[in-house]
Biopython code that builds the backbone (N, CA, C, O; Angstrom):
import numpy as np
from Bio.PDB.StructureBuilder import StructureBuilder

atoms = [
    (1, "UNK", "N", (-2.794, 13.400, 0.076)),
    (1, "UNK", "CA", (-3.437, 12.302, -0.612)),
    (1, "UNK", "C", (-2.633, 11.871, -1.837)),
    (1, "UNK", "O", (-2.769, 10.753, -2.334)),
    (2, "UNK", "N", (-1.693, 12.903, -2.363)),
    (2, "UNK", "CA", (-0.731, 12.572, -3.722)),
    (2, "UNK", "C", (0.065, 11.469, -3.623)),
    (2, "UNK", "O", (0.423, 10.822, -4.607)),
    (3, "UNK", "N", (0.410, 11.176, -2.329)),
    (3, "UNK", "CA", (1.645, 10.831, -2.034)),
    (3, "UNK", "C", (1.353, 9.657, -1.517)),
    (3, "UNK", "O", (2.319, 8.903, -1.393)),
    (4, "UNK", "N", (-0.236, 9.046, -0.988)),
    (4, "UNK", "CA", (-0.599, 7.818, -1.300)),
    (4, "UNK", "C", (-1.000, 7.170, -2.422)),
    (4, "UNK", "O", (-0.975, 5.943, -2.525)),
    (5, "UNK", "N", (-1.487, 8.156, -3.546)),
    (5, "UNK", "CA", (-1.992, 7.325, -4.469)),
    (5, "UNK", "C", (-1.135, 7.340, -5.813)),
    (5, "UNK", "O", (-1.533, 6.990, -6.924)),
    (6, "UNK", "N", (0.178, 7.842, -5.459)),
    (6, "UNK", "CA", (1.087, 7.810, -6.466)),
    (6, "UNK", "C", (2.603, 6.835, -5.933)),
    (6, "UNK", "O", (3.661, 6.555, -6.499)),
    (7, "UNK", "N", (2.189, 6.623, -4.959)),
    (7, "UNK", "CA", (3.487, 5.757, -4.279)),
    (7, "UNK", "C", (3.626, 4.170, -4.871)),
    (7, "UNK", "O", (2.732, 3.329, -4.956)),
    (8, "UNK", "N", (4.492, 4.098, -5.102)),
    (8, "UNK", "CA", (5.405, 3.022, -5.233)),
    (8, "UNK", "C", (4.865, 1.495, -5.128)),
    (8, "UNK", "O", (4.963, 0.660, -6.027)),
    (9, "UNK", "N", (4.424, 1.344, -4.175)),
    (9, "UNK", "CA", (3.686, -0.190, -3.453)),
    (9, "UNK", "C", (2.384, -0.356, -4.441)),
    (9, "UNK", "O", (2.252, -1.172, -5.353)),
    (10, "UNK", "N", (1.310, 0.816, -3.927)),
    (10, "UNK", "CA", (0.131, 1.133, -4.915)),
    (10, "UNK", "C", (0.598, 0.356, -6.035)),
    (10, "UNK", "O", (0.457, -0.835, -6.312)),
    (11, "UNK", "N", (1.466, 1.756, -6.890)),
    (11, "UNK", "CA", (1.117, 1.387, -8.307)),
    (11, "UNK", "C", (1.738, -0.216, -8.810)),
    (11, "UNK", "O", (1.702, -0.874, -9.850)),
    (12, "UNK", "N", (2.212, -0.363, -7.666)),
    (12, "UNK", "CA", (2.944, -1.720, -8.580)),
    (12, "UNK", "C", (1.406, -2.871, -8.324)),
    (12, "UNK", "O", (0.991, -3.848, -8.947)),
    (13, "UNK", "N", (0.949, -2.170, -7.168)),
    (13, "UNK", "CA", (-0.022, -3.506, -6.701)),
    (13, "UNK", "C", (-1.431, -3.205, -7.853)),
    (13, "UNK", "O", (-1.959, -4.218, -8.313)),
    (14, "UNK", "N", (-1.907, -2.045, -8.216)),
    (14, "UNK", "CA", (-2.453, -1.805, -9.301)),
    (14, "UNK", "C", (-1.790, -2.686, -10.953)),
    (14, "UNK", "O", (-2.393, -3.505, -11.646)),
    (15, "UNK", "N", (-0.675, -2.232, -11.111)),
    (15, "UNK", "CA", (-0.211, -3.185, -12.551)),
    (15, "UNK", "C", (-0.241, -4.554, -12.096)),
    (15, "UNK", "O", (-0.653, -5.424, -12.863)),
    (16, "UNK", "N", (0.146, -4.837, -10.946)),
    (16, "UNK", "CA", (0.260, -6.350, -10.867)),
    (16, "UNK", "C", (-1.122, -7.078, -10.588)),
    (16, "UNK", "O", (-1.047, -8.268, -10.284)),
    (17, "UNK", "N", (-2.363, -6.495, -10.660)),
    (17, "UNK", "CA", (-3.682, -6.678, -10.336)),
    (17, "UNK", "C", (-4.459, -6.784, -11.839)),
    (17, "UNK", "O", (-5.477, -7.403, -12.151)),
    (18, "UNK", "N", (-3.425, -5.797, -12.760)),
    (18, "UNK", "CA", (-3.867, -5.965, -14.185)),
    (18, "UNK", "C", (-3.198, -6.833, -15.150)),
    (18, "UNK", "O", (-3.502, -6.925, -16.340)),
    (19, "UNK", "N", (-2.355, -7.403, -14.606)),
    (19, "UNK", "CA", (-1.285, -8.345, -15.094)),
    (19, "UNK", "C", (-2.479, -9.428, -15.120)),
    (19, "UNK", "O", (-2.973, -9.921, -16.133)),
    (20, "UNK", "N", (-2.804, -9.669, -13.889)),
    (20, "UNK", "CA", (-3.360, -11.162, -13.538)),
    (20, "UNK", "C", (-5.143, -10.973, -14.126)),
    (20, "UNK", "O", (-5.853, -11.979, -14.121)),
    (21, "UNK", "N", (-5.472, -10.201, -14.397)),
    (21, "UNK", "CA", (-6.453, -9.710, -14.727)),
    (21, "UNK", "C", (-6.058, -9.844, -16.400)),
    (21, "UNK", "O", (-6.776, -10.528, -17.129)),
    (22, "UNK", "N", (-5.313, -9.403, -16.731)),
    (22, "UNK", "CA", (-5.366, -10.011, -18.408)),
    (22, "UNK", "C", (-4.837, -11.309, -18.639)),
    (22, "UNK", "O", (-4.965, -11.866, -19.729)),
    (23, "UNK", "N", (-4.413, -11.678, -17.942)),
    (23, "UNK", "CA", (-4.070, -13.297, -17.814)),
    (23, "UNK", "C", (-5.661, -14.363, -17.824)),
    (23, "UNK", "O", (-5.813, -15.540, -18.153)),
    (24, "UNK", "N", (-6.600, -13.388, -17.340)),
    (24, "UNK", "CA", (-7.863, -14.288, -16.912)),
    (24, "UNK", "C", (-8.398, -14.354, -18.377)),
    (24, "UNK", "O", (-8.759, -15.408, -18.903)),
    (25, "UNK", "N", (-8.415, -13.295, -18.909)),
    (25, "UNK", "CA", (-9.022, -13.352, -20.466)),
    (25, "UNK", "C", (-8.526, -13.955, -21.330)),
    (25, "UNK", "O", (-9.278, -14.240, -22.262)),
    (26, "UNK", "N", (-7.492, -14.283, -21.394)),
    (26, "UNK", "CA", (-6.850, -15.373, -22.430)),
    (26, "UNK", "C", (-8.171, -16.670, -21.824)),
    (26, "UNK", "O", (-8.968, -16.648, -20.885)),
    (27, "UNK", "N", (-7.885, -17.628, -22.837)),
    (27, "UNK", "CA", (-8.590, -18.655, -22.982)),
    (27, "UNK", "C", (-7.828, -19.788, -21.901)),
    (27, "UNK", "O", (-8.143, -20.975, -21.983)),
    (28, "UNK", "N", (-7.006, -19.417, -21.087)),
    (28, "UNK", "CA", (-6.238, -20.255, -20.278)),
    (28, "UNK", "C", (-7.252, -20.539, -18.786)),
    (28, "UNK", "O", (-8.064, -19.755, -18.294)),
    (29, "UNK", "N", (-6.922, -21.749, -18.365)),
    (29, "UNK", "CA", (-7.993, -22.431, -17.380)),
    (29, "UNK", "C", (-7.866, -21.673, -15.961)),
    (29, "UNK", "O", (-7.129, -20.693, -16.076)),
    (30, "UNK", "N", (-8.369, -21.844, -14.666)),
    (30, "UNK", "CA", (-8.019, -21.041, -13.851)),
    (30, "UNK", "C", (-7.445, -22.276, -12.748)),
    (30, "UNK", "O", (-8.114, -23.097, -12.121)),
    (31, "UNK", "N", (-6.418, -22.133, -12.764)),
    (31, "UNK", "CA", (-5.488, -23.248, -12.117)),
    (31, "UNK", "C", (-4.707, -23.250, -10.638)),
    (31, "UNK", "O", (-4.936, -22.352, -9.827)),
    (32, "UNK", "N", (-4.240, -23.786, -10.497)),
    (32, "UNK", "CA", (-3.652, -23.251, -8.884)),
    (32, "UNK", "C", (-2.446, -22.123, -8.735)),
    (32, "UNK", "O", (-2.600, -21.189, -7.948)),
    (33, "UNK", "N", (-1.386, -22.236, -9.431)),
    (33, "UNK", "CA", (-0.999, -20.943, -10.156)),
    (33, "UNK", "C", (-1.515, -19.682, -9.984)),
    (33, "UNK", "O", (-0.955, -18.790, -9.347)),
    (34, "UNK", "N", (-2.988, -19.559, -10.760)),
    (34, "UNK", "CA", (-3.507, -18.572, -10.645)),
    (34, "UNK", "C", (-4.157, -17.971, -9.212)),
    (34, "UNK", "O", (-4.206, -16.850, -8.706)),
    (35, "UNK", "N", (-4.637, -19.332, -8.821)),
    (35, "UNK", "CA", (-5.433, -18.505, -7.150)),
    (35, "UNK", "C", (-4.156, -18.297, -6.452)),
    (35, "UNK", "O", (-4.131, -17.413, -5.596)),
    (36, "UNK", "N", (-2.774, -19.179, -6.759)),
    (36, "UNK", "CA", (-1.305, -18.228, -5.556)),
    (36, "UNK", "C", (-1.542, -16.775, -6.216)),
    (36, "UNK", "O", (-1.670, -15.761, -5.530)),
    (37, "UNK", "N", (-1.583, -16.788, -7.541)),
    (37, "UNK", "CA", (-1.276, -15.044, -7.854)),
    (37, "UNK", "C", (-2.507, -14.016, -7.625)),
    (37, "UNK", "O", (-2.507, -12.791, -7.754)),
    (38, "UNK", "N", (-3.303, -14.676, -7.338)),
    (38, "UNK", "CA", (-4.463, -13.701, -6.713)),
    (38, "UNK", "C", (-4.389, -13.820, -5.196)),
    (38, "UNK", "O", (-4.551, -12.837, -4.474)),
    (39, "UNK", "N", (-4.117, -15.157, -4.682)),
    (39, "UNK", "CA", (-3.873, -14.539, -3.342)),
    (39, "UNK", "C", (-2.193, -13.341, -3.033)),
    (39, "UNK", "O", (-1.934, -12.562, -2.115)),
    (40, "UNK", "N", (-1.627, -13.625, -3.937)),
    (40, "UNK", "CA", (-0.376, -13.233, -3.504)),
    (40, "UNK", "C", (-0.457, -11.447, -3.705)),
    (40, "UNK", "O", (0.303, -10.608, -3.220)),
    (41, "UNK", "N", (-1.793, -11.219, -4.695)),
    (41, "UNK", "CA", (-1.782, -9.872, -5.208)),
    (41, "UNK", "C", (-2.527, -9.327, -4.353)),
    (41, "UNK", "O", (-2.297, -8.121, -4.438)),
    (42, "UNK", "N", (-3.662, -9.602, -3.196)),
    (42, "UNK", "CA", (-4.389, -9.260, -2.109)),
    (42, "UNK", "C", (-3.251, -9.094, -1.094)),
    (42, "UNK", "O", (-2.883, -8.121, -0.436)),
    (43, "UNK", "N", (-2.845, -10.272, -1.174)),
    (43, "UNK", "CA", (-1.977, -9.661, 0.053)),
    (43, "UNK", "C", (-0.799, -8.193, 0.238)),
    (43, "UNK", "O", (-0.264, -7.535, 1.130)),
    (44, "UNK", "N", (-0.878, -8.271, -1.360)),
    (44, "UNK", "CA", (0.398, -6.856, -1.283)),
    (44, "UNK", "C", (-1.089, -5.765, -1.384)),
    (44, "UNK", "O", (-0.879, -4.649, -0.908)),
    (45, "UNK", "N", (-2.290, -5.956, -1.855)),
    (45, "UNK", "CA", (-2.894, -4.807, -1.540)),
    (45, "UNK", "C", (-3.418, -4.318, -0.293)),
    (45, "UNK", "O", (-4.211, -3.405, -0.064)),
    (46, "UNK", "N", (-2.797, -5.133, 0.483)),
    (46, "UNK", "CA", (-3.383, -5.599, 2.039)),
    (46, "UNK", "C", (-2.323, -4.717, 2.794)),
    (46, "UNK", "O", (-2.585, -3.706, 3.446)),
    (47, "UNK", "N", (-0.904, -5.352, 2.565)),
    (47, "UNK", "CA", (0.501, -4.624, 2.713)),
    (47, "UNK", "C", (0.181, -3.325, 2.222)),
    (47, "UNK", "O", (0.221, -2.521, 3.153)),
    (48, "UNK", "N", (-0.014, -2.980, 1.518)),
    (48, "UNK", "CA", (0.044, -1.231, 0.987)),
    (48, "UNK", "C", (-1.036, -0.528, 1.609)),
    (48, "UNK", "O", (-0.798, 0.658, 1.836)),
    (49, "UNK", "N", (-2.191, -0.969, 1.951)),
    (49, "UNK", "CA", (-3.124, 0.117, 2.814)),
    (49, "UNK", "C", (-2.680, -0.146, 4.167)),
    (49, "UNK", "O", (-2.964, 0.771, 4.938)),
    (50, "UNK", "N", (-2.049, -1.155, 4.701)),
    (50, "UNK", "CA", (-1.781, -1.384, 6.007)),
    (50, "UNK", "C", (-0.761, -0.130, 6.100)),
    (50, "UNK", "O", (-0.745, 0.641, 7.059)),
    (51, "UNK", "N", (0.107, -0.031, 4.947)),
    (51, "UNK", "CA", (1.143, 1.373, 5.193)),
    (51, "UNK", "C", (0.784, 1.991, 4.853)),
    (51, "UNK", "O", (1.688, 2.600, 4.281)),
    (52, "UNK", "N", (-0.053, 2.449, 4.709)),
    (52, "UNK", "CA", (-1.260, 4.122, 4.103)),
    (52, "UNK", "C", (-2.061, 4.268, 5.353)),
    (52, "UNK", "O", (-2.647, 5.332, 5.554)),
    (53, "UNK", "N", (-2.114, 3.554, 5.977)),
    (53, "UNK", "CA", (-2.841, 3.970, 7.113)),
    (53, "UNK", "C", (-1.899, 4.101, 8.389)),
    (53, "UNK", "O", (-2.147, 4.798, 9.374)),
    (54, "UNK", "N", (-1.009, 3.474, 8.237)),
    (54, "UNK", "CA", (-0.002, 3.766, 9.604)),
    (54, "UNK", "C", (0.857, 5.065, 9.231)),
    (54, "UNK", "O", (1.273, 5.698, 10.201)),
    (55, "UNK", "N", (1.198, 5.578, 7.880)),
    (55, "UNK", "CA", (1.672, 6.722, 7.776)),
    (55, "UNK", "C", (0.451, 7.793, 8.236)),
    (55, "UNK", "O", (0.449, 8.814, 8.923)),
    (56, "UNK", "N", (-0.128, 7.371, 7.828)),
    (56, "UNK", "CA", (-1.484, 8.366, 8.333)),
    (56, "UNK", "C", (-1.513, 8.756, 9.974)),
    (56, "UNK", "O", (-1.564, 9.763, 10.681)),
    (57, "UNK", "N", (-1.442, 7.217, 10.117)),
    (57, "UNK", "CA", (-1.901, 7.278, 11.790)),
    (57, "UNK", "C", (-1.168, 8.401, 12.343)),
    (57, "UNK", "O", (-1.552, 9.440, 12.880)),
    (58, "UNK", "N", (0.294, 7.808, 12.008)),
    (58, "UNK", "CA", (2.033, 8.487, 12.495)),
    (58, "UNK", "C", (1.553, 10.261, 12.165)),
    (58, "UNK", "O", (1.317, 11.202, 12.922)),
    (59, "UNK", "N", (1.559, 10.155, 11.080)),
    (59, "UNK", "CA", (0.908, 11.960, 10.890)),
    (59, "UNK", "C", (0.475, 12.479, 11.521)),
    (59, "UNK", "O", (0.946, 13.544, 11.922)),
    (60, "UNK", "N", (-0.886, 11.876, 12.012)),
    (60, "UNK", "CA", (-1.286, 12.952, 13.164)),
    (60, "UNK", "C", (-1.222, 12.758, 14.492)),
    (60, "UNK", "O", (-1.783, 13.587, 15.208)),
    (61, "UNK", "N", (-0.594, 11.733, 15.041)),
    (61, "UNK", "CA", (0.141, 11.964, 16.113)),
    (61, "UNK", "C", (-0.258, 10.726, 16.900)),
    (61, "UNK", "O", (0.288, 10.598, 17.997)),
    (62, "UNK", "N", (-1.306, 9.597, 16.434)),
    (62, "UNK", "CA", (-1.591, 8.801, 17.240)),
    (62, "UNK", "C", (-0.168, 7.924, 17.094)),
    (62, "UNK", "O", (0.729, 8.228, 16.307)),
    (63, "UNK", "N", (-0.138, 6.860, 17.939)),
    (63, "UNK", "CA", (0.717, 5.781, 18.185)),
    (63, "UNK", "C", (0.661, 4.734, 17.314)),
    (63, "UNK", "O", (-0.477, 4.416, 16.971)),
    (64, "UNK", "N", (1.723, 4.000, 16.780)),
    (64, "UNK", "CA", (1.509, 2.750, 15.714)),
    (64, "UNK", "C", (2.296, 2.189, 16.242)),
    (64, "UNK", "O", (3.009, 2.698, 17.107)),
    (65, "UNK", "N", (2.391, 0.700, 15.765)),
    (65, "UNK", "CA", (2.298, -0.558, 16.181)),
    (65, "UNK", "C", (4.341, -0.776, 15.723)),
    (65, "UNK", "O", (4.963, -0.411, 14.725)),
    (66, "UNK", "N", (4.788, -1.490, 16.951)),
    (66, "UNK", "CA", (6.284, -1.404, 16.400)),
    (66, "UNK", "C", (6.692, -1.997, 15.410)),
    (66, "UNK", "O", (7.824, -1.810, 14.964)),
    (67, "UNK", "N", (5.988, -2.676, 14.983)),
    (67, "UNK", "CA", (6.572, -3.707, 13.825)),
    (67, "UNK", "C", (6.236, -3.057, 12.170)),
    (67, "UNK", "O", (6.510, -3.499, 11.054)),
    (68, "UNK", "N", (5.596, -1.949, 12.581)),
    (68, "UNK", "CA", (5.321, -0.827, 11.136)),
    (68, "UNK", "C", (6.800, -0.481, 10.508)),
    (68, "UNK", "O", (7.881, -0.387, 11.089)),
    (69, "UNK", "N", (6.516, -0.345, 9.310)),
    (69, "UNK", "CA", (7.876, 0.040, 8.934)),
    (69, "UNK", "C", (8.267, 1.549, 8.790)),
    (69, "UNK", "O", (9.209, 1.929, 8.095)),
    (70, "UNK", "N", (7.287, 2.532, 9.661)),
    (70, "UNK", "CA", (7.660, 3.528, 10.024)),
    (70, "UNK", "C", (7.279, 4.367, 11.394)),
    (70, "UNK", "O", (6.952, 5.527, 11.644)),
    (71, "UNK", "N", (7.525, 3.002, 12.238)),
    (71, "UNK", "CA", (7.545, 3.101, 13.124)),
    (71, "UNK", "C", (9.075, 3.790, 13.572)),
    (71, "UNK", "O", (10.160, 3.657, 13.007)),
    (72, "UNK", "N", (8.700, 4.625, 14.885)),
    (72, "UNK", "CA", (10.374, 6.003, 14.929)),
    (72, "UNK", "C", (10.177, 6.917, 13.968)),
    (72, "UNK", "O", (11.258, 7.474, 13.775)),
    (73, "UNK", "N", (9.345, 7.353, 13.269)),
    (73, "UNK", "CA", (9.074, 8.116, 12.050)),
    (73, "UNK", "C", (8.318, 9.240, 12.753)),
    (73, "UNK", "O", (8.233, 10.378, 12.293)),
    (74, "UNK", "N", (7.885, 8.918, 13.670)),
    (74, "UNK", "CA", (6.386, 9.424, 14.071)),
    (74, "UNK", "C", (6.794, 11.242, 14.234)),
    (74, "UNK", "O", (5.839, 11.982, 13.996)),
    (75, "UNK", "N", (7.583, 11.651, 14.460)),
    (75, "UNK", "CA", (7.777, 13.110, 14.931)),
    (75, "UNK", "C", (8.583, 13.969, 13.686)),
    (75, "UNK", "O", (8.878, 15.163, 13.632)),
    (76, "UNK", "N", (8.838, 12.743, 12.612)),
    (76, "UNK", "CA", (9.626, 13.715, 11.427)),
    (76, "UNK", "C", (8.038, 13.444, 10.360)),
    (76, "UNK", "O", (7.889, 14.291, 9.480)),
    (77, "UNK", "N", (7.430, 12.826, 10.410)),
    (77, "UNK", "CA", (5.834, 12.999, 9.529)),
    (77, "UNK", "C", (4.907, 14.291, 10.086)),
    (77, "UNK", "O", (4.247, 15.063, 9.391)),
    (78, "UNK", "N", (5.110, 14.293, 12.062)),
    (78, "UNK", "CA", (3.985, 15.099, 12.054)),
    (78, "UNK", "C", (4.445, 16.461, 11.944)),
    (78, "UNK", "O", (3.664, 17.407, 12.053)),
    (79, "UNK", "N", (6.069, 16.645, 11.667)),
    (79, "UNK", "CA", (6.559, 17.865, 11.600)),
    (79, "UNK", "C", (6.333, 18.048, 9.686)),
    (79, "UNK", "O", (5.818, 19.101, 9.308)),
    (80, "UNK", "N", (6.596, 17.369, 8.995)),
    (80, "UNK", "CA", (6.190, 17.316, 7.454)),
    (80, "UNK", "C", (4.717, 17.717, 7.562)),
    (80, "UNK", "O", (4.336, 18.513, 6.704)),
    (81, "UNK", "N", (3.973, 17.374, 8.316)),
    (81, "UNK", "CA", (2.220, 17.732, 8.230)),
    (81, "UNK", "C", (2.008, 18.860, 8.052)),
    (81, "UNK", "O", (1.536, 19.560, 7.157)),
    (82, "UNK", "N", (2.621, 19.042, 9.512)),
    (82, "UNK", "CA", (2.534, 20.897, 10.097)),
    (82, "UNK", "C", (3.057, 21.631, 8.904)),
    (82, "UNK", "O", (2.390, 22.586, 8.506)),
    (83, "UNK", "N", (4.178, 21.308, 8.269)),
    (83, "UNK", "CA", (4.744, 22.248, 7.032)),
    (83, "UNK", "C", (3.732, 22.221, 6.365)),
    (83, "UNK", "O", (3.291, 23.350, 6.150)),
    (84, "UNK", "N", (3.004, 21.191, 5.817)),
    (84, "UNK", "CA", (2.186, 21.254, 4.937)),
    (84, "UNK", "C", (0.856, 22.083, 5.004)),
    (84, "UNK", "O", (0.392, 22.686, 4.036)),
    (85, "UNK", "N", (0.324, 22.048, 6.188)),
    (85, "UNK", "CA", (-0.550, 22.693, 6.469)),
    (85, "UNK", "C", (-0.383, 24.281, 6.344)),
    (85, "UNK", "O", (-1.194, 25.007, 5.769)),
    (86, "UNK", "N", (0.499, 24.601, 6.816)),
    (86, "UNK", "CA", (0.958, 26.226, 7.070)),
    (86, "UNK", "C", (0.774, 27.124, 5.716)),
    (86, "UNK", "O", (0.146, 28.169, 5.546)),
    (87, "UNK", "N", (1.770, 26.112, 4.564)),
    (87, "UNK", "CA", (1.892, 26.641, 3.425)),
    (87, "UNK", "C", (0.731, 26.659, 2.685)),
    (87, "UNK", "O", (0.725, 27.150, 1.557)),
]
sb = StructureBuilder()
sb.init_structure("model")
sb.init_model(0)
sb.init_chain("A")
sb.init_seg("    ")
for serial, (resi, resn, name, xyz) in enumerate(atoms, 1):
    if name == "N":
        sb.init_residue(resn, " ", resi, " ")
    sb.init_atom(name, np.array(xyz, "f"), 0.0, 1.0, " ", f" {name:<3s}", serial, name[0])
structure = sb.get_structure()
């Protein structure tokens, strides 16, 4: 679970969620600008559980979709699992 909620994509999609989020409190209007950067910030939080769940998937051995970006991964994660588990 460390290793999703400390990764890379997350945290940026977390700061960049608080970026736009202190942007709202200023006295500034809510403009078109702003709904691209809220849609644009869903979509990377969209992107980052979509790869939290296909590493997942890959882990325990089900099948993922080829266009994952860790897709071919699938037998060096579920061998990382197994280590993990043992120890």
């Amino acid at each position: 679970m460390r290793k999703y909620l400390f990764g890379t994509g997350l945290l940026t999609a977390i700061t960049g969620g608080l970026t736009l989020l202190r942007g709202m409190r200023e006295d500034a209007p809510f403009t078109w600008r702003s709904a691209l950067g809220w849609i644009s910030w869903a979509l990377s939080v969209a992107l980052v559980v979509g790869a939290i769940v296909d590493i997942r998937r890959a882990s325990t051995g089900h099948t993922i979709d080829p266009d994952s970006p860790v897709h071919g991964q699938e037998k060096k994660l579920m061998k990382e699992r197994a280590r993990r588990q043992r120890v």
